[in-house]
Structures are given as C-alpha cells and as structure tokens.
N, C-alpha and C positions, 0 to 999 in steps of 0.2 A: 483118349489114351496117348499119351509121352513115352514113344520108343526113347531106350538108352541112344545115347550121341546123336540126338535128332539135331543138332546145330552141323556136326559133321556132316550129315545124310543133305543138308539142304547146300553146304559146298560141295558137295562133291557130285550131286546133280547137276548144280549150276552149271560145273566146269564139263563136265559130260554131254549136256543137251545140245551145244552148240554142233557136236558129231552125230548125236544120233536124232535130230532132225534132220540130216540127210539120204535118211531112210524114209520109202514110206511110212508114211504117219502113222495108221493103222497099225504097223509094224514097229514102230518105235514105239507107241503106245503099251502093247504087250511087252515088248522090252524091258522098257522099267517098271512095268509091276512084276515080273519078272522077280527084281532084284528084294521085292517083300515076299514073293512064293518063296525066295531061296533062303531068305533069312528063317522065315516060319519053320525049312525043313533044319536047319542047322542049328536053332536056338530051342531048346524043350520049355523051355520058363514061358517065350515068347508064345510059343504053341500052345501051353495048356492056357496064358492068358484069353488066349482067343476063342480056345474052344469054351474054356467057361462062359464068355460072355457069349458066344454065340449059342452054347445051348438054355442058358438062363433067358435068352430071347426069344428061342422055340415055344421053351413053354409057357409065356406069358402072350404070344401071339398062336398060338398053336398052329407053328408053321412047319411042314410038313418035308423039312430042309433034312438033308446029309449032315450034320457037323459038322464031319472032314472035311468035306469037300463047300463049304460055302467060309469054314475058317479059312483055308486053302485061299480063296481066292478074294475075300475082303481083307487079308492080309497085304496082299497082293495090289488091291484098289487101295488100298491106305496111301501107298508110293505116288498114285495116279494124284490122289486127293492133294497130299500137302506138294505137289508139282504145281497147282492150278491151272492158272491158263498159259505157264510159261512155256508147255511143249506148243501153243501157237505164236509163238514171240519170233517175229519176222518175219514168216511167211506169206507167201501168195493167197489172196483170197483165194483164188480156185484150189489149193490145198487147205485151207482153212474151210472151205467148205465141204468139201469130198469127207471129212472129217466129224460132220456134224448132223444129224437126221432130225428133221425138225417134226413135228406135228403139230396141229393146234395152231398156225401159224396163222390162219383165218380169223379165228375167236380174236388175238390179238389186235389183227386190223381193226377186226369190227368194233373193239371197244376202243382203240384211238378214234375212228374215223366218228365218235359219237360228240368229241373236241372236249371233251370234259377232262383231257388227261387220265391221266391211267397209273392205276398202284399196281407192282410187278410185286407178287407176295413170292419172296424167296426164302432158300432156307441151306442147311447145310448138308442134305441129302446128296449121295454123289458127286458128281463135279461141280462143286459150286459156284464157280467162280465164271464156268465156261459160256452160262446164257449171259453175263455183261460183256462177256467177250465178243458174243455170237452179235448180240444186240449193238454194239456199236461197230462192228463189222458191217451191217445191213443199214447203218444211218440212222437209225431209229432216236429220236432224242431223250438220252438216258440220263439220270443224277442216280447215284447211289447214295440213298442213306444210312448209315453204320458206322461203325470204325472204321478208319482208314485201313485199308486192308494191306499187306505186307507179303513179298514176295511174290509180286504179281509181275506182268511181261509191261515193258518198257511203250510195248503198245497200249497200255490200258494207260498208264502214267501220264502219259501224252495227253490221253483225253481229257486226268486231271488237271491240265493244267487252261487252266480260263478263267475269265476276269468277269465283275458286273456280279449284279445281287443275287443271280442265280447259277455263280461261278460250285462247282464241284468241289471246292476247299471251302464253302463255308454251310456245306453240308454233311459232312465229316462231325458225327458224335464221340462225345467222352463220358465212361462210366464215371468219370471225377466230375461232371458238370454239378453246376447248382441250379435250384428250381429257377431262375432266371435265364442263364442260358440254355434250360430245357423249355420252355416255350415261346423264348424267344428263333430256336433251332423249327421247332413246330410250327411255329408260321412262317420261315421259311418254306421251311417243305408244301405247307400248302398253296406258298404264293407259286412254287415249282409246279406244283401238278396245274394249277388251276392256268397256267401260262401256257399247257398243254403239253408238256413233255411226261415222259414214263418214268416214275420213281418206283426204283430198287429198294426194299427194306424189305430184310428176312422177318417172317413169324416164328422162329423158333429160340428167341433168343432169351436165355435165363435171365430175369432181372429183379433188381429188387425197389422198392422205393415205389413210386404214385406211375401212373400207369400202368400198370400190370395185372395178372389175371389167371387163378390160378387153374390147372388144366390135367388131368389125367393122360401120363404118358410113357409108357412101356411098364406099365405097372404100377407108376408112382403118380407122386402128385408136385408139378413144379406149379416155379410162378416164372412168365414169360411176358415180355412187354407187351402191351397192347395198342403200342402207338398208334401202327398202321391201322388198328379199329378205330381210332380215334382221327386218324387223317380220311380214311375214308369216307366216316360222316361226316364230316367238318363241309368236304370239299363236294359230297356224292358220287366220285368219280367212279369206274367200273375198275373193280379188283380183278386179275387176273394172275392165277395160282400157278408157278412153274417147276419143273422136278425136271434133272440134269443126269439119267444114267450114266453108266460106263459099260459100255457092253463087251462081251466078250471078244468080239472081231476090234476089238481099239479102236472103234469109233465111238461117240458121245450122243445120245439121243437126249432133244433137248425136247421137252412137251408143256403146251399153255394149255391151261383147262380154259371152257367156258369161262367169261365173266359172270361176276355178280353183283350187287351195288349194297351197301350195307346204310341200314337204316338210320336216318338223323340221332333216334334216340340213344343207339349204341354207343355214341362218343358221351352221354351221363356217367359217371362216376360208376362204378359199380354193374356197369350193363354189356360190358363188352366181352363178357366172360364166355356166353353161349358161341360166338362169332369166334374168338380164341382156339377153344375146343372144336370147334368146326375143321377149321384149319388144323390141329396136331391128329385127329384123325386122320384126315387127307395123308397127312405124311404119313402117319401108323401105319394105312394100307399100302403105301408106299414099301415100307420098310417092308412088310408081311410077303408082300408078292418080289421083292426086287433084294434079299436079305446084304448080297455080297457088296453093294452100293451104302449100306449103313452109316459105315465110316466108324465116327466115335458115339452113336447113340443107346450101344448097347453096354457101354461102359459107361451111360450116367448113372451113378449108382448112390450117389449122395445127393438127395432134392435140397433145392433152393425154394425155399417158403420161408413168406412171414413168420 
C-alpha cells in the first residue's frame, strides 16, 4: 500500500531521526509509529483503507483480531516499516542491542558451525531489514541477495562496500536481468554460501519468468521466486527461516527457526513448489498470530501468475 506523499514522509523522517534517536530507543520507536496512529485517526479514506484490508484478512485466516484496534496499530508499524533500520544509524551497540530480543540464536550457530554456509530465508514480515542490521552488528558473515535495498542506515552501506568475487555489489539482482546474468548471479551466490558465509534472500518475493513457483497466499494464488530452493539444493547448505516483529514496547524481536536442509532434487525444474509453500505458510502463521506486523500483505489483492 502507497500512502499519499510517501516521498515527503520519507524527508521529513530523515530530517527528524537525527533528534529523536536521542531518546530512548524503545521510546522513539513508538514515537514514530505514533505519527501513522495519528494520520489513521485524521484521515477517514486512510482508515477505512485499512480496516478493509484488515478485515478481509480476518476472514480469510480466521483471526480472531479487533479491527480497530490491529488497523490502529499496523497503521502505525507501517511508519516503523518503511523507517527500516535507520532508527539504528549510529548508534552504540549496547543501544542497538538493548533494542533487539533475539531468539533462536542457537539453531543459527548450529547450522553455520555445520561450515556448509547457511541460506537466511527472509521475508518482508515486520522489520525487515532489522535482522541484516542485527546480523552484521554481531560479525556474522552476511551477503544479501535481492535488490539493492534503498533507504537503509549509512551503517549497512558501509558493509556494502567491498571488493573481490564475493564483494556485496555483485550480488545485488535486477528484475531487468536476462537469462544469462540470472545464472550467472546463481552461481555466485552459491560460490558465496559454499565459501561459508550466511546469504540473505527473501522467500516472499512476487516474480515472474523461470524460477518461480506458484503458492497459496492469503487466499490467492501468487508465483514467488524459488531461487533460494534452488540455491539450497545446489549447495545442501541448512536453511534457516527468520521473522522480525515489532512489538509493542518499541523493541524488535528478531526469531531463527530450526534449520532444515532441502533436498538435491528440489532444485529440478518443476519440484520446488512443495518447499515454496512450505515457507508462505511459515509466514501465513506469522501473519495469523502477529496481524499488526503485516505491513503491505493484506493489501496484495492482484496475483502475479503465469
């Protein structure tokens, strides 16, 4: 969903953040969602947007949510959401961390320390941006695979910038690519993981053309890439699945599930469809128990299919 002046909304945080990160964080946190609970209450169009999409998500997850009060406050996370990780842009680790509640941080270890590198299945549930945040805060050796991501903190930026065949710029995809620099970009990424570092690539991402896989999701039926099915068998490395709330107290709970390692034959043509689905589940129940963290998924209302 495209708030009216979202170009405004994203100066005018910019130039604001500098002051109100010198507030506790957790408090500045609510702060600026703040500023979409007050639009919600001041805008009727804006409000009935939300509640329609929020109760046309009830009854398709038969979630047992308030309306009001989860439109209320996923109004409100939307501010947090397109902020990403810029309300951690400069700060002190030990405030960067006080900020972050991690769980699952074991399963993590356990499937680097198995040296086969590691697929981080991300997605755009919540804060998304804030477990690469969280992760190269901790050392962990990360590539993100996707678009270049845009408006993010001057610390992440940083990270992109490095040299050598497995530098962070020539991991960066384009929906413009042709079948050549798409598998020529795939075996990068697996020369990446297989070197033993943790690659970043969302499962939730609409696409169309050859890797992809069509999947039942919030009632419809999209097609979503299935690269990372396809990296994962290639390489065998262990998948592990991450989801990035927003909690109520303005801190950020970041959670790794269990790994799991997906089978040689999944990366055939045609096979990675069950593994796909596996994964938007995951997030379905996401959305079902956590509704105010959604963001924009209740508003996909035109599928992308073949």
């Amino acid at each position: 969903m495209e708030r009216r002046g979202l170009n405004f909304r994203k100066r005018f945080l910019r130039a604001v953040l500098p002051f109100i990160r010198t507030l506790p964080l957790p408090v500045a946190a609510r702060f600026l969602s703040g500023f979409g609970r007050l639009e919600y209450r001041l805008f009727p169009r804006l409000r009935r947007s939300f509640r329609d999409a929020v109760a046309h998500g009830r009854s398709i997850l038969d979630g047992g949510w308030d309306v009001s009060v989860v439109s209320r406050e996923l109004a409100g996370n939307h501010i947090l959401w397109r902020t990403r990780d810029l309300l951690l842009d400069g700060v002190s680790e030990a405030r960067a961390r006080e900020m972050c509640i991690v769980t699952g941080r074991d399963d993590l270890d356990a499937a680097l320390g198995l040296g086969r590198g590691c697929i981080m299945l991300a997605n755009h549930f919540g804060a998304h941006m804030l477990p690469a945040h969280w992760l190269l805060r901790e050392d962990f050796p990360l590539r993100l695979y996707m678009e270049r991501p845009r408006h993010i903190s001057r610390f992440m930026l940083e990270h992109f910038r490095s040299d050598g065949p497995l530098s962070q710029d020539k991991l960066f995809v384009s929906r413009q690519s042709d079948a050549s620099d798409s598998a020529s970009s795939i075996l990068r990424a697996a020369r990446t993981i297989k070197s033993g570092m943790l690659l970043y690539i969302a499962g939730d991402v609409r696409w169309s053309g050859r890797l992809t896989e069509k999947a039942r999701f919030l009632g419809q039926t999209f097609q979503f890439s299935s690269t990372w099915v396809v990296l994962a068998a290639m390489t065998q490395a262990p998948v592990v699945i991450e989801f990035c709330r927003m909690e109520p107290d303005g801190r950020y709970h970041i959670e790794f599930l269990p790994a799991f390692i997906v089978p040689k034959e999944a990366a055939i043509e045609g096979q990675g469809g069950p593994w796909v689905q596996r994964f938007i589940d995951a997030l379905e129940d996401q959305i079902r128990r956590y509704p105010t963290c959604s963001n924009d998924y209740f508003f996909w209302r035109k599928p992308l299919v073949a």
